[in-house]
N, C-alpha and C positions, 0 to 999 in steps of 0.2 A: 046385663047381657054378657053373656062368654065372649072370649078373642074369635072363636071360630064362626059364631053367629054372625058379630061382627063384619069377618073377615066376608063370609057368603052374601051380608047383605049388601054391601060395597060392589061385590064382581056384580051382582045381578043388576045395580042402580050400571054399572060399567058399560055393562052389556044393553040395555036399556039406552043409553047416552048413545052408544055405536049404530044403534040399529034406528033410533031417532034421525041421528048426521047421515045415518044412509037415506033413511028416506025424503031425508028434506035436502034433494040437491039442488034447489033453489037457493039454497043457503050456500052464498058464496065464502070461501075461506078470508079472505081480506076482512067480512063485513065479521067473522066468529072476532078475528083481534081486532079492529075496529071498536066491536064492541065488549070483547072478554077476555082480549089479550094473550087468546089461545085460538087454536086451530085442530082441523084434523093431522097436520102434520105434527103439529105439537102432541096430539095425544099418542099419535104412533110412536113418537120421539122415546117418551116417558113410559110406553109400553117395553121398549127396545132396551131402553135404561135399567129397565124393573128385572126386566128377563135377564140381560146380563149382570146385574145382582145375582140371580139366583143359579148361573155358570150356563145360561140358556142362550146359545149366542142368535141376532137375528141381524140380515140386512137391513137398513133403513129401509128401502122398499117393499122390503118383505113384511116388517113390522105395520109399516103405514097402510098396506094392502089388508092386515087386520082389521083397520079403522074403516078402510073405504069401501071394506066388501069387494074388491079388485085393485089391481095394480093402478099404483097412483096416475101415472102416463094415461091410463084407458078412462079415469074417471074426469082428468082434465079436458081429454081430446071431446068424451060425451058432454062435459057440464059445466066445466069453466068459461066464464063469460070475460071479454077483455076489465080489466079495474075501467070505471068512471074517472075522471077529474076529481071528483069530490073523494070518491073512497081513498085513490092516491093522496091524497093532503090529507084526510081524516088518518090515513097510518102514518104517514107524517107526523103528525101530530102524537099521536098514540105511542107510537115506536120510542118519543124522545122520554114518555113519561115508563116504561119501562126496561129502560138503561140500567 
């Protein structure tokens, strides 16, 4: 496989991942690093990062609003549920093993 192939199959799996985290806003952000140690904030993070690699500058919210399909503030207000007990101590937990 060429780098370009490559490079195309990657955005589309990308894009795919995005449009997946949007539709499953059942999937609370605590439970993505709970269990994978990454978030939607994390992939806007890493979007933001990539961009300015390549002299493309983004807000953090602006970047993260790539990921959530809207402004992070509006996805919380709609879909973020308060953390359990358990999910707090489960990042607890999770947080110390990725220090």
């Amino acid at each position: 496989m060429d780098d370009r192939t490559g490079t195309d199959i990657e955005a589309a799996v990308f894009r795919r991942l995005v449009a997946h985290l949007r539709a499953r806003t059942d999937v609370q952000n605590i439970d993505l690093m709970n269990l994978a140690g990454f978030c939607r904030n994390c992939l806007g993070d890493w979007y933001r990062e990539a961009a300015a690699e390549r002299g493309v500058i983004l807000e953090k919210d602006e970047a993260r609003a790539i990921v959530y399909g809207m402004p992070p503030a509006e996805w919380k207000r709609r879909y973020q549920k308060e953390a359990t007990a358990e999910q707090r101590a489960a990042f607890e937990r999770a947080s110390k093993m990725h220090k």
